[in-house]
N, C-alpha and C positions, 0 to 999 in steps of 0.2 A: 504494500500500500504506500511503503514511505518512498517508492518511485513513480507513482500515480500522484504523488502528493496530497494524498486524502487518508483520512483518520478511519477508526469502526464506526461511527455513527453515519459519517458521508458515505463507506461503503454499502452499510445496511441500507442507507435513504436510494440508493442506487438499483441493488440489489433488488427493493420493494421495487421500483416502479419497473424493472425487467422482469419481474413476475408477472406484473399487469401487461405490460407492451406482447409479449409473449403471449398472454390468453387472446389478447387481443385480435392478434395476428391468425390465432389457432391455426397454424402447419399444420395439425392433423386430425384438424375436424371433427375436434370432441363438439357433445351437444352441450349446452350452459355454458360454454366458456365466453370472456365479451371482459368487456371493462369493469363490470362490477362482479367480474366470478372470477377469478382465480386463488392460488395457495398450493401453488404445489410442491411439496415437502415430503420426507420419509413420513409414510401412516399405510396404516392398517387399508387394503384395497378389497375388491371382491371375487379377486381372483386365486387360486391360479385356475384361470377357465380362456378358453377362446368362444367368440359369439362373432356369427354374419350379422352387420346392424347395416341399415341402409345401402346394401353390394359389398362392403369393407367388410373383412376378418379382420376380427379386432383381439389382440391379446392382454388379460387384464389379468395383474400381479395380485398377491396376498399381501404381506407386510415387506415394503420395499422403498428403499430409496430413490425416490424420486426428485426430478430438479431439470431446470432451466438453466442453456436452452438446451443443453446436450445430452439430459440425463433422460431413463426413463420417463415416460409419460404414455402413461392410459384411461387418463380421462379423472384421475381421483384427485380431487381437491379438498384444499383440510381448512377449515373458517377460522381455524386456529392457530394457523400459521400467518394468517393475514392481520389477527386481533394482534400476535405479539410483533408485528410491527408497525403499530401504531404511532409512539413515540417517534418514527422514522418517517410516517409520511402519510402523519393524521387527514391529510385532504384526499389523500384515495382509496386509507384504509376505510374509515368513517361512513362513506359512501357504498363501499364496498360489503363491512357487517350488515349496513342497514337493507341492502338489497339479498344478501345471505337471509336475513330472518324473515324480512317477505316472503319472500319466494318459496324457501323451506323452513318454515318453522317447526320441523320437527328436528333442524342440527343442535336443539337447544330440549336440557331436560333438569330436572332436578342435581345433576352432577356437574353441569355446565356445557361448554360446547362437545357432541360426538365426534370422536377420529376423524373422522372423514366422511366423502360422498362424494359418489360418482353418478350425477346424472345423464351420462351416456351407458352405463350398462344397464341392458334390459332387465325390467322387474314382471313377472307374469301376473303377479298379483294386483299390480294398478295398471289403470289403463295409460299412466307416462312411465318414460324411460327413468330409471333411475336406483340407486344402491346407496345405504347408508348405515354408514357404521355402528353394529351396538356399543363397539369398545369405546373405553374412559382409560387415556395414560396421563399417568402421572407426569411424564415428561414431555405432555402436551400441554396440560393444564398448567402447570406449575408456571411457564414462558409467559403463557395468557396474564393470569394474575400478577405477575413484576411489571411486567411492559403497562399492563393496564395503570398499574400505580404508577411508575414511573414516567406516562403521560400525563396523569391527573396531579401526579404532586412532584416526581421527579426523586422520592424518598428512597428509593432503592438505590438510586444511581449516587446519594447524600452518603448514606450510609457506606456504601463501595467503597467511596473515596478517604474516607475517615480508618478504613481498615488498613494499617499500616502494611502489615503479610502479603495482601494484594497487592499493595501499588508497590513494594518490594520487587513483585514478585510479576508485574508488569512492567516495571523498568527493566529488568533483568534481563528479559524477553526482547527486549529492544523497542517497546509503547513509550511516547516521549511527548504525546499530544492529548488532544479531545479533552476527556472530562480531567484528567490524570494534575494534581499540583503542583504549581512550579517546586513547593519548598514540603514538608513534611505539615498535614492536617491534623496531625494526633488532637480531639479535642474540639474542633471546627465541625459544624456542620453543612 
């Protein structure tokens, strides 16, 4: 990054809107992808199955790493991946949950948002195309709730900064910018 000349937050604010430019674009013609659908990240998928959907065999993974623009991609998108970059690029996330919970309000339940959903893999049970995840990860959820806060008050990224071991332990790394203090915060909030 430090030859792009951009820090972790300019990256992620990057990184967010080439998830969107990408659904947008949809190369490969999943159904819901557009401006306010994308998130595609490792999550739980509804495969491993293959399905003919509109002439196209289409192949859709189980639990897989997926990613933009080169990674895996069959159609699974996670709301959850798009909430924890909020604090990065609140003007497309925003837009983006709020067309998530229209659209399908069943990615939201008493445990918070589901894994994931793929509205291009066929469900026989509705009469729309679509698959959604019953799993709840911990290391879904978890991203969600800091980013959330972290937009609304900025307290997690407060607290970071004040942990001495961290930014030790980020300088060391070669991190020398963004939120990081020029001098030692022991104490500072």
């Amino acid at each position: 990054m430090r030859r792009q000349n951009i820090d972790y937050f300019e990256n992620s604010r990057r990184a967010t809107y080439i998830q969107q430019q990408y659904a947008i674009r949809n190369p490969r013609r999943f159904i819901g992808y557009g401006e306010h659908a994308w998130g595609i990240t490792a999550s739980n998928g509804p495969g491993p199955a293959r399905r003919r959907i509109r002439g196209v065999t289409r192949r859709f993974f189980g639990y897989r790493a997926r990613g933009v623009p080169y990674g895996p991609d069959d159609g699974t998108l996670a709301a959850g991946s798009v909430a924890a970059s909020l604090p990065f690029a609140p003007e497309i996330v925003l837009p983006t949950l709020r067309h998530y919970l229209d659209t399908y309000p069943e990615i939201t339940n008493e445990y918070g948002l589901v894994c994931s959903s793929n509205p291009t893999y066929p469900n026989p049970a509705k009469k729309r195309s679509g698959w959604l995840s019953k799993a709840h990860f911990a290391l879904d959820q978890g991203p969600v709730l800091l980013m959330v806060e972290n937009y609304r008050s900025g307290l997690i990224w407060r607290l970071m900064r004040r942990c001495e071991p961290l930014v030790r332990g980020l300088r060391r790394a070669g991190f020398a910018s963004g939120w990081l203090p020029r001098t030692s915060c022991k104490g500072r909030a």
